[in-house]
Structures are given as C-alpha cells and as structure tokens.
N, C-alpha and C positions, 0 to 999 in steps of 0.2 A: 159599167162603172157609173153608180148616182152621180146625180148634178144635187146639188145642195142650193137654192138661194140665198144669199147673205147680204145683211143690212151694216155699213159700215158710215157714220157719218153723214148718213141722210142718204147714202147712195148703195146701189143694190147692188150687188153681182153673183153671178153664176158661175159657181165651184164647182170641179170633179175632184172627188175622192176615193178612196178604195171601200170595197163592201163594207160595211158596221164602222166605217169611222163617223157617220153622219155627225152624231151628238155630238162626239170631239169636233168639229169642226165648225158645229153651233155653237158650243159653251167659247171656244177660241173667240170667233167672232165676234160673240157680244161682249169676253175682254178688249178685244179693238175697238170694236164699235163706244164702248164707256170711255176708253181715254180720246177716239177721236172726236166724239160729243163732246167732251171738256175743251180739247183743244179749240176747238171750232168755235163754242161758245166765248173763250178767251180772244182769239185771234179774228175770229168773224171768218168771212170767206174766202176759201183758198183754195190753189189745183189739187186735186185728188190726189196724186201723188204728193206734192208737197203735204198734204192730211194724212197719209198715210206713213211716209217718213217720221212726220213727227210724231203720232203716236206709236212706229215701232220702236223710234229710240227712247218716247216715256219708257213704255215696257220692260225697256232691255236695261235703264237704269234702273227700276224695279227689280228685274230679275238681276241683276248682278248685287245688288242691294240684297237683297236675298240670297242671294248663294254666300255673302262675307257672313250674313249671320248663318246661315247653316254650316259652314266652315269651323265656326267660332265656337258653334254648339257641340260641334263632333271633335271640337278640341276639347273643351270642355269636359265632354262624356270618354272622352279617352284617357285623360288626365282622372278623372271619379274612377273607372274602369281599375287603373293603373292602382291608386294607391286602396280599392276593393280586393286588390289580387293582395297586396301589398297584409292588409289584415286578415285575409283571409289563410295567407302561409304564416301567421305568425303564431309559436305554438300555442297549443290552446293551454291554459293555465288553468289548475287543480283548482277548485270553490275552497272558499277560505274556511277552516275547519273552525267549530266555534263548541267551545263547551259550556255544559248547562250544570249547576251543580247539583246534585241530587241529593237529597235529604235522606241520612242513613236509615235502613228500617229501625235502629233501636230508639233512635230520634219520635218519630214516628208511632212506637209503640208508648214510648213514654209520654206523651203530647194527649196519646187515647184515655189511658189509663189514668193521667190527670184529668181529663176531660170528665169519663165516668164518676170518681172520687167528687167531683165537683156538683155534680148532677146529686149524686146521692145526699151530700151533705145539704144540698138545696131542698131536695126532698125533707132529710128529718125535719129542717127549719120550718117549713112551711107542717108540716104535722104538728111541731110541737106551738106553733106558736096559734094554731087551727084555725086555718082556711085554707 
C-alpha cells in the first residue's frame, strides 16, 4: 500500500492509500491545503485539528453549495427534457402549400409574337429613315 506525503496548512503528513489513488489524493490535498491556507492566513495560528475542522466544514459548505446548484440544473434539464418529449409527440404538421400563378402558354405566345412585330417594325424604321 503507497504512503503518499501531504502538505496541509504548513504541516506535512503521511498517507496510505490504495494502488493508483496517489493523484487523487494529491489533487484532494491541495483542495485542503487552499482552504486551510485561507483559513490560517485569516485566523493566524491554530491546533491542527481545530485547522482541519474548519477547512472541512469550508469545503462541505462548498460542496453542499454545489450539490443545490447541481440539483437545480437536473431540475432544470428534466423540466427542458419533459416539455422536448412534449414537441417532439406533437404531430408533425403538413408544410403550408403555397401556389404560384403560371402565366398561360397562349399568354406567353402572344407576348413573343408582339415582341417579334415590334423588332420588325423597328427594323423597317431604322431602314427607312437610313442608318
């Protein structure tokens, strides 16, 4: 079983932990060790115990602080959840049909064939009048 050394509050100690927990029990640590630096640094000097009490209760107000927002958010995403099922059963509704009016081909032919008549008569003009 490792022994780990850990610095908490200016004060050292020797941990056993299980195989591969090492890291986890350094990163633990030096969350202790940050709120019992704060403390200490507010309080000045104090019994190790009493330094350790009160940064596990900082902590644990933290962490319960954190668990009402993560509470809050899985209410949250339960309730988004809920009303996603909610539009998702609702039937799905035909695209709104939309007509376009089309211009009859006799329309169409007539439009050309004035077009043409017009060009043409453009033409004699410009002959007769020569250039």
């Amino acid at each position: 079983m490792p022994h780990v050394e850990i610095t908490i509050g200016g004060r050292t100690f020797e941990v056993a932990c299980q195989e591969g927990e090492e890291e986890f029990l350094n990163a633990a640590a030096r969350t202790l060790d940050a709120e019992a630096s704060a403390i200490a640094g507010q309080v000045g000097r104090m019994t190790e115990a009493r330094m350790l009490l009160m940064a596990g209760l900082m902590l644990a107000d933290r962490t319960a602080a954190l668990e009402d927002s993560l509470s809050a958010a899985e209410g949250l995403a339960g309730e988004l959840k809920s009303r996603l099922d909610q539009l998702l059963e609702q039937p799905k509704t035909s695209p709104e049909r939309v007509e376009v009016p089309v211009v009859p081909v006799e329309v169409t032919e007539t439009l050309a064939e004035l077009a043409a008549r017009t060009e043409a008569l453009a033409d004699e003009i410009e002959r007769k009048s020569g250039t």
